[in-house]
Every structure is written in structure tokens, then in C-alpha cells.
C-alpha positions, 0 to 999 in steps of 0.5 A: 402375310397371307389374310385367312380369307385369300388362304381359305379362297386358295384352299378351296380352288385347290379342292376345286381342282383336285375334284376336276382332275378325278372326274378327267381321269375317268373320263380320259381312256388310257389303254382304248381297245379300238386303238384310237389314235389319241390315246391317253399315255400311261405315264400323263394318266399316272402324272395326273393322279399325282396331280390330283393327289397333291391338289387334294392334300395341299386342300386339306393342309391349307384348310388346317393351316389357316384356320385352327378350328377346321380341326374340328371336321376331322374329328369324330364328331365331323358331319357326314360329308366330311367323312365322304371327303376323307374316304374320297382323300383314302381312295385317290391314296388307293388309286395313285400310290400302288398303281406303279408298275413296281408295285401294280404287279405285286399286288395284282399279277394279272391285269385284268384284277387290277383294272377291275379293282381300280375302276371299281375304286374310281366308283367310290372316288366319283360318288364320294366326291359327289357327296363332298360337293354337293353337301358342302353347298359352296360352289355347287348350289342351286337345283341346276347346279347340283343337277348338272354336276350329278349328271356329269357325274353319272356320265363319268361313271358311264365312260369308265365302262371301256370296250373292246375292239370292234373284232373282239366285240364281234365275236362277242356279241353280248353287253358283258362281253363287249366290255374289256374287264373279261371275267369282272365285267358282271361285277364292275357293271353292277358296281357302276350300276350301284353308283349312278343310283347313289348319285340319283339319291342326292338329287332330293332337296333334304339329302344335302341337308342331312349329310351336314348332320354329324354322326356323333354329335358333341357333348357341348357346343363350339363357341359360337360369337354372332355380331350382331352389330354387323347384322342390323340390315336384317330383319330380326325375324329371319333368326328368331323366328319364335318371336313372331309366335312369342314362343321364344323363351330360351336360346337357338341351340337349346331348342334345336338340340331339344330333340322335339319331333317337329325339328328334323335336323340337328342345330349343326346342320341347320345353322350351317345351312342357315347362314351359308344359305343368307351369306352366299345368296343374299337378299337383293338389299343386303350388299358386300356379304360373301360366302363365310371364309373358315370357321373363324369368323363366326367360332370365335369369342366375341369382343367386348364391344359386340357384346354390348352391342348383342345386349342392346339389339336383343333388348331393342327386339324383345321390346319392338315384339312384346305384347302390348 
């Protein structure tokens, strides 16, 4: 039987791969004007897409299936990035499903409609990807990393203006008539153009951050079973960090959810944060910790014996930090 961790680690490989074959299908021309020699085939552009689809579903449906807790982010209450996620999941359905010829010709009796429709799509599904990404934190993290993939991003966007041939665009000296979406050229650059600035606005730290908050937020919180006992190499402080001050009188979710000005960003998003943050880039002497694989491990009723364990650690810290 398959563990969850090598089912979530399979599931997020999958999405990694579905997320490089969108950004390769906008890059790729398949129908170059300039007629190049090693054009991209129609039928390999539309077999990609299919790719990518199923890469993208069996993601999802691995998450779902091996955590039943992943539920919980498609549901309303979901943060932000999820809802990128899922509209990105609805635009690759939009590009891939309709784009057979049987149907492309009903819905679009003119070439030119249906080429400015899904270029303008390709948009949204880079800068929704983007969103999905960079917000989840897994794998693009670090402000390089998260700068090379934003630069990437832009320089697919920019590849999808294609051009005409080298007779067409004399006789059409002008930037928009050099471009081969003739009469949407103005709309397809401004959405383009609209795109790179959304992507240049993920390049601030707190973006990430606050695309983790949801946008309804729960009525009660998820369980949350913390082992303490599995945490005895980290400084106390690192979590209860109102210790330090003694202003600590009440548990993390209740202040965070206090709505007190000085606390930005809601509990969700900063213990998300907090623990992915310490779990993916540990501190030199912390060893054998990897990134959290599902929700499982930490949404989950703790057992008997950490309980007890959780007791004895809360009152070994209220005891090493109370006023003497």
C-alpha cells in the first residue's frame, strides 16, 4: 500500500508537471507565420494539452485521494491561492476541450476569434499558475526562486505575441500590425500587457503571505494535534513567542484570530507560513525534518500519550519563564 507521504510527493510531481507543460505550450509556436522550418504540430500542440489536462486532474484527485482533509481547500473557506488553482484547472478545461476542430468551428467560425479568445485564456492560465505556485511556497521559495519563475513567466506571456511574415509585416510596419491576431492584436496586447503587471505584483514579500488568507473564513477551527514531544529540539520561544514579554495568557488561535491591528494576516495563513517556513528550511541543528506531506499530519486528533507529553512541556515552559 501506498504511504500518504509517497502519495502526496507523487501528487505534487504530477502538478509540477502539468504546471511545465502549460508554460511549454506557450511557448512552443504552432502555426509560425515566418514559416519555420521546426514548426510545433497541430496534433502534438493538442496532445500536450491533453497531457497537461490529465496531469492536472490526476494532481488533484491524488491530493483528494490521499488525504481526506485536502477537502477542506475546495471548499469556500479555501485561501486565496486555491481559488487561482482551481480557476487555472477551469482554463486549461477551456483551452483543451473545445480547441478540436469539431467543435473550434462552432464556436469560433473565424480563426482569427478563436486565436485571440485562447491566447487571452493562456493569459489567465500563466498568471493563475503563477499565483498557485508561488503562494503555495513548496518548491518555488526563496526570493530568487520566486524571481526566476516570475521572470519565466512574463517571458512565456511575451512569446505568445506571435508575428507575421517577414512580407506581411513590411507592408505593415506598425507594432500592432506586425502581430498576426489582425483586427484583436490591440486587445490581445493590452491583455498581455495587463498580465506581466500582474505578475510583477507578486514580486513583493507579503503578496505570497496574503494569498494564503481565505476569503470566508471559518466559523470554528480545524483540529489542530501539535506533538510536542516530537518538537523538543526547538527553542519554546519560536512559537510562543509571548512568553518572552509574559503577555501569553491564552492559546495562538485566539489571538490571532482576535482581529487586533497589529496581527495583519489571520491565523490560517501565518501558521501555514510558520510551519512550512521551519519544516522546508530548518535551522542547521534541526535534522530529518522535510516539507509537511498532506494536512493529515498535523490536522489530526492527538493521541493519548502526546497529550500528556503536550501537558508536561507547557508546564516545563510556563515554569522555565515565570517571573521569579
Amino acid at each position: 500500500m501506498v504511504s500518504l507521504t509517497t502519495a502526496w510527493e507523487i501528487a505534487q510531481a504530477v502538478g509540477l508537471c502539468a504546471v511545465a507543460s502549460c508554460l511549454v505550450l506557450c511557448v512552443l509556436a504552432v502555426r509560425p507565420r515566418a514559416g519555420a522550418a521546426g514548426a510545433f504540430p497541430m496534433r502534438a500542440h493538442e496532445f500536450l494539452g491533453w497531457l497537461a489536462l490529465g496531469a492536472a486532474v490526476l494532481h488533484v484527485g491524488l491530493l483528494l485521494g490521499a488525504d481526506h482533509r485536502v477537502v477542506e481547500h475546495v471548499k469556500l473557506t479555501a485561501p486565496r491561492y486555491e481559488y487561482a488553482g482551481i480557476l487555472a484547472l477551469l482554463t486549461l478545461l477551456f483551452l483543451t476541450v473545445p480547441a478540436g476542430a469539431a467543435v473550434r468551428w462552432r464556436l469560433w467560425p473565424r480563426h482569427r476569434n478563436f486565436q485571440a479568445a485562447h491566447v487571452g485564456a493562456a493569459c489567465l492560465l500563466v498568471v493563475t499558475l503563477a499565483v498557485h505556485v508561488l503562494a503555495t511556497g513548496r518548491y518555488i521559495h526563496g526570493r530568487a526562486r520566486v524571481v526566476a519563475y516570475i521572470l519565466l513567466s512574463c517571458i512565456v506571456l511575451l512569446a505568445l505575441l506571435r508575428g507575421r511574415t517577414r512580407r506581411q509585416s513590411a507592408q505593415r510596419s506598425r507594432l500592432l500590425g506586425g502581430l498576426v491576431f489582425g483586427r484583436h492584436s490591440r486587445l490581445v496586447l493590452a491583455i498581455i500587457v495587463v498580465s506581466l503587471v500582474a505578475l510583477l505584483a507578486m514580486l513583493p514579500g507579503g503578496t505570497a503571505l496574503a494569498l494564503r488568507e481565505p476569503f470566508l473564513r471559518r466559523s470554528e477551527p480545524l483540529v489542530l494535534g501539535f506533538p510536542h514531544d516530537k518538537h523538543r529540539s526547538v527553542n519554546c520561544i519560536q512559537c510562543h513567542h509571548n512568553f518572552a514579554d509574559r503577555s501569553g495568557t491564552d492559546s495562538c488561535v485566539s489571538c490571532h484570530r482576535s482581529g487586533r491591528h497589529a496581527i495583519r494576516v489571520g491565523a490560517e495563513a501565518r501558521f501555514h507560513d510558520f510551519c512550512l517556513g521551519c519544516h522546508r528550511d530548518p535551522p542547521s541543528y534541526l535534522t530529518g525534518h522535510g516539507p509537511p506531506a498532506g494536512c493529515e499530519p498535523c490536522h489530526a486528533p492527538l493521541s493519548a500519550d502526546s497529550m500528556l507529553n503536550a501537558e508536561i512541556a507547557t508546564v516545563h515552559t510556563n515554569g522555565a519563564l515565570a517571573p521569579h
